[in-house]
N, C-alpha and C positions, 0 to 999 in steps of 0.2 A: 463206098457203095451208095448210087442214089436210091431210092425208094419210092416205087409209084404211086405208094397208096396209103394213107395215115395207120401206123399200127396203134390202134386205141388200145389194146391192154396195156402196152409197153407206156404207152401217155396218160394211162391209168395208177402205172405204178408210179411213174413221176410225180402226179398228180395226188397220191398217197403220201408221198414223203412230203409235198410241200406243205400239204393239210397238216401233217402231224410236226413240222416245223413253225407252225402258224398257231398251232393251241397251245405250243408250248411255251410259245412267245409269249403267249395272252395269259395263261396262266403266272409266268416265272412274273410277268410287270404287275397283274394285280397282287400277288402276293410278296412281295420283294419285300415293300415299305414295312409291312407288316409284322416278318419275320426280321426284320434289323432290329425296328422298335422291341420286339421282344425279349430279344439277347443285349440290350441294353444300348444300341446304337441310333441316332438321331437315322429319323427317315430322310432327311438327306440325302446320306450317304445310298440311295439310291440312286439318283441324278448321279453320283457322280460313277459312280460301277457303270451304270447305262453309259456312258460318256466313255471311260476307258476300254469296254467291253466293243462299242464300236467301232474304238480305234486300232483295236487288236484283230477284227477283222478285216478293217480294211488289210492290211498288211497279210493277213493268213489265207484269205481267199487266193488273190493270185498265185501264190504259192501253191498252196494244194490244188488249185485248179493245174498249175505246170506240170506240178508232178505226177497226175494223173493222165495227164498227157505221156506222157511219159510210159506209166503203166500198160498204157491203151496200145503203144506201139511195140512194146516189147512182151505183154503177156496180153494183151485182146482185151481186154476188162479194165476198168474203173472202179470195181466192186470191191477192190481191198479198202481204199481208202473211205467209200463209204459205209463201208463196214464199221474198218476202226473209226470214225467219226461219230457213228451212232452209238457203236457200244460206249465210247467213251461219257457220248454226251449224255445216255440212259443213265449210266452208274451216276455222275457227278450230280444231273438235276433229282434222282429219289435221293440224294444223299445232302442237299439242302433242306429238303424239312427233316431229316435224319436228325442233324445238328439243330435245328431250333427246338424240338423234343425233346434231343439229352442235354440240352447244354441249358447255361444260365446266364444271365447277368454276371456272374462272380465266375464262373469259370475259365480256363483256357481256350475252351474247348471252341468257343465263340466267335473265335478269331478265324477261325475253318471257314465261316457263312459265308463272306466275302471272297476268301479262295478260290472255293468251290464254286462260287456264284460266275467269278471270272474264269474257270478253267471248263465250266459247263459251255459258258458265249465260244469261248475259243474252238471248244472239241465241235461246237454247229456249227463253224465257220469252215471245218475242215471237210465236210460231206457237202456242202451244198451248190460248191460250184460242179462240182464234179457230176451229181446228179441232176441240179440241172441241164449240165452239156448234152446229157444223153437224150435231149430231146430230139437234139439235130440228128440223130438216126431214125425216128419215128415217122418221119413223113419228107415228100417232095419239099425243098423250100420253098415252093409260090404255098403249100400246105400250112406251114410251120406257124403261121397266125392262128388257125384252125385249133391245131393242137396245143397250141400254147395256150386258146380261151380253158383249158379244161384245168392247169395252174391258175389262172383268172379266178375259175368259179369255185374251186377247195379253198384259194387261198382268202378272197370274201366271204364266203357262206361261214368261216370258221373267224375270220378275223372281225367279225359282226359282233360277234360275242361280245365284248371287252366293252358295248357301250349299252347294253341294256342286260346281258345274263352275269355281272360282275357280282351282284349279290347270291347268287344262283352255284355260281363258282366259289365264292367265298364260303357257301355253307359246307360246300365239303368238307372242308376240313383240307390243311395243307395236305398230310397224307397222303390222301387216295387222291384229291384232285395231281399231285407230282405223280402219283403212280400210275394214275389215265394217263398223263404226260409221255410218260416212260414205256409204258406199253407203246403207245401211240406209234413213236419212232420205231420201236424196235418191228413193230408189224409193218408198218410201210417201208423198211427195210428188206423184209424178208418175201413180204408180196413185189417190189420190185426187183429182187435178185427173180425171183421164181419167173418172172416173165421178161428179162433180158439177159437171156444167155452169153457168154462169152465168145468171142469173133476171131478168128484164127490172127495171130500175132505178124504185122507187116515185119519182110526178109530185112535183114541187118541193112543191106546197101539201098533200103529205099526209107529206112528208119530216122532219117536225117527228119529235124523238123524243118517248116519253111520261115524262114524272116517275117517278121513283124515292123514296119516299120512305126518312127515316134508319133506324124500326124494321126493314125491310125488308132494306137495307144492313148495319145489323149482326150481324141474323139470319144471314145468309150468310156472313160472315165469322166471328163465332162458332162458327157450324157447321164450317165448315173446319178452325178451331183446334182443336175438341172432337175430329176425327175425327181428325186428323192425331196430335196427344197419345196419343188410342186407340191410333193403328196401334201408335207408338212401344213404350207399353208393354206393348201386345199380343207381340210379337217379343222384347222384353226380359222375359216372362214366359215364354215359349215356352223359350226357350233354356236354365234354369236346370230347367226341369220337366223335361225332354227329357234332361237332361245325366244327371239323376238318374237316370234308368231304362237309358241308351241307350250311354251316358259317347263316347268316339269316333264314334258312329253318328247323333249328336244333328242334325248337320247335314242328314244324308239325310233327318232327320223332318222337320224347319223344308222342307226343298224341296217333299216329301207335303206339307206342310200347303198351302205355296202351291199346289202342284197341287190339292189337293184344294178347295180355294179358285178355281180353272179350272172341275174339272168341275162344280161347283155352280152354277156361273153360268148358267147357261141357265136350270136346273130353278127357280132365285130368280128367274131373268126373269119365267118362265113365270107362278110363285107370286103376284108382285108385281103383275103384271097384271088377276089376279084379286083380289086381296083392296085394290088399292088403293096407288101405292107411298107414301104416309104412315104409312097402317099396316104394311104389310113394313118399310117399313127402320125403327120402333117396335117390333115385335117383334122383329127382329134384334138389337135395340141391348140389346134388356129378354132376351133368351137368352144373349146375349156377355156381361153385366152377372155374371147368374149363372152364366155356366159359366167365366168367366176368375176367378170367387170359387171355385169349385169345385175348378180345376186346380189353386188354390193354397193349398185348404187341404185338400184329400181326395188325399194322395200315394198311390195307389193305380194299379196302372199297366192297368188296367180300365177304371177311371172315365175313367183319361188318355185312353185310346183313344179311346173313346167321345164324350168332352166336343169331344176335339180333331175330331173327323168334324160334330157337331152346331153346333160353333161355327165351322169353317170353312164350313158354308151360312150361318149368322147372320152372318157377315161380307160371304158374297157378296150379301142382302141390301142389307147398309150400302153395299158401293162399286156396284153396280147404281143403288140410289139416289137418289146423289147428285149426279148432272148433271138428272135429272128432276125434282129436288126443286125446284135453283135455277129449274132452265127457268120451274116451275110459281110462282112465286114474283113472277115479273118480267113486263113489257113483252115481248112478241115484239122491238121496235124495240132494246132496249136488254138481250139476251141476253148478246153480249161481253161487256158493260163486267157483269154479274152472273157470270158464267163466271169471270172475271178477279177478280172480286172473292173468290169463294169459293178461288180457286188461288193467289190474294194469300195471303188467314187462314191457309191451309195450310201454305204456305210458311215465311209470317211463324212459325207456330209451329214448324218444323223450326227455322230459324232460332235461336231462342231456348232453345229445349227445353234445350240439355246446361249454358247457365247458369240456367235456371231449376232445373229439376232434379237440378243436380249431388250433390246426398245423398240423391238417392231410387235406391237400385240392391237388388238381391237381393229372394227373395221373405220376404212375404207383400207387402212395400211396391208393389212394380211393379206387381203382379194387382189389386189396392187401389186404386192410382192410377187404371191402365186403366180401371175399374169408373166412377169416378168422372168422368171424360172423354168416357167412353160416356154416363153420365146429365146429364152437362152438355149435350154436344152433340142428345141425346133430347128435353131438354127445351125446347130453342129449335125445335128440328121440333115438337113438339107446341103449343107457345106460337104455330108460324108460322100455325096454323088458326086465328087470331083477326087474323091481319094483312090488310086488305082486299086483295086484289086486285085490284080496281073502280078502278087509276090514273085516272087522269081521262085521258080518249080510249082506251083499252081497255073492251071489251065484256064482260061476265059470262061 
């Protein structure tokens, strides 16, 4: 069923889960190091759970995105699996500083942290393609940039945090800050069931999914790896430019910048709507291309402003999007298992990023890099205009 008109509460409740998968984030990474060193293990062994943990989603997304698919044709809904994904991932993340409180240095008990640290990452990788799919119900597709800025602006406005309120976070105390956490999900769970009702289940003989073919498949994935690289050295370019001008104050810019990356989101909705979201998130990618060349080689604290205001909309561009891009790419039947697929690439290349890249730090290399991840990723978006979308049993 297409939809003429954006349903905001339904892109509201999306919009909830993504916030409350975004503080959790920020939470579980400033406190990880923390809680290892206390049960007696090298903070290390952070990097490397962060490494594993995204390699276990790469793989788990697609998955749970298929089989939600799945769900959706045979019982109307996607709400089970995001269900069991959050209850899952509620109980495991209160139940890491559970263990750093009972447990010791000298216990058994200690060896849980890490478990539970990884079986927490895996239970969020099992709800999130799936909830994000459900955007593609919310609105027309020329729409779907629109409603996708309002994932844009929960998932900035909250992911800001982590670079100036980490002391703010830390005084909580593990505890309650896990148990904000755990609330968090479980309320943008429960506000998104409450306003996307269940859809009558399509008849057995039309239940078939449609083909997927492989250029398509690794278009998406690609794309994921390209953008994810971007963010990466986008933040690892920012930080070094900022320091120069700012030295102590550099973190309140990196927060501005995600905000400013918030308020843009709309206005790029809006944008993208109209010009097309192929062409917005191309010209965002070909603006970012240049102005993260510019941050890094025009040390001018002018240009900085400036570049940094006009590439924070060129990015709200890029993450607006990229749910609308895959949506547009694929089968209606088989959205999860593409949603999953692109949150897989993304993953997989967090994953990898700090051993592939480990001798690529400082500027002009980072901004150079970024440039070049941007026009990787550019040009599978522009290559995907040549990829049928005529599946066979899908309509033009």
């Amino acid at each position: 069923m297409t939809r003429d008109r954006v349903l905001w509460w339904r892109v509201g409740g999306i919009a909830a889960v993504q916030g409350s998968i975004t503080l959790t984030w920020v939470i579980y990474a400033l406190y990880l190091p923390q809680l290892l060193e206390q049960l007696g293990f090298a903070r290390e062994l952070a990097i490397v759970l962060l490494t594993i943990e995204h390699a276990l989603e790469a793989v788990i997304e697609p998955i749970s995105g298929g089989l939600s698919d799945r769900w959706q044709r045979f019982m109307g809904t996607r709400f089970p699996f995001i269900a069991l994904g959050i209850i899952l991932a509620s109980a495991f993340f209160i139940g890491i500083p559970a263990i750093a409180i009972f447990g010791s240095p000298s216990t058994v008990i200690r060896y849980l942290l890490p478990i539970f640290a990884v079986a927490w990452a895996s239970a969020m990788a099992i709800f999130r393609s799936p909830a994000v799919t459900l955007l593609g119900k919310t609105a027309p597709p020329v729409a779907l940039p629109l409603a996708a800025s309002c994932l844009t602006l929960a998932q900035q406005i909250v992911g800001g945090l982590r670079f100036t309120a980490y002391g703010f976070i830390l005084g909580l105390g593990p505890a309650f800050a896990f148990a904000i956490g755990s609330v968090a999900l479980l309320a943008g769970a429960a506000f998104l069931r409450f306003v996307t009702p269940p859809e009558a289940p399509q008849l057995e003989e039309k239940s078939t999914p449609e083909g997927l073919n492989l250029p398509t498949i690794l278009t998406i994935i690609g794309t994921g790896i390209g953008i994810a690289w971007a963010f990466r050295f986008l933040f690892a370019t920012l930080g070094p430019v900022y320091s120069n001008f700012l030295d102590s104050d550099a973190g309140w810019a990196m927060t501005g910048f995600s905000l400013g990356m918030a308020m843009c989101a709309l206005p790029a909705g809006k944008l993208a709507t109209k010009w097309g979201n192929t062409p917005a998130m191309l010209g965002g990618m070909g603006s970012a291309i240049a102005l993260l060349l510019a941050l890094t080689f025009l040390p001018v604290s002018l240009a900085v402003a400036i570049a940094s205001v006009v590439l924070a909309f060129s990015f709200s561009l890029i993450l607006n999007g990229m749910v609308p891009f895959v949506l547009g790419l694929i089968p209606q039947g088989r959205s999860g298992f593409g949603i999953g697929l692109f949150f897989g690439g993304f993953s997989a290349a967090m994953s990898f990023f700090d051993g592939i890249f480990s001798t690529v730090k400082g500027l002009p290399t980072t901004g150079i890099c970024g440039a070049i991840a941007l026009a990787f990723a550019g040009t599978l978006i522009a290559l995907s205009t040549r990829i049928s979308p005529k599946i066979e049993g899908q309509s033009s």
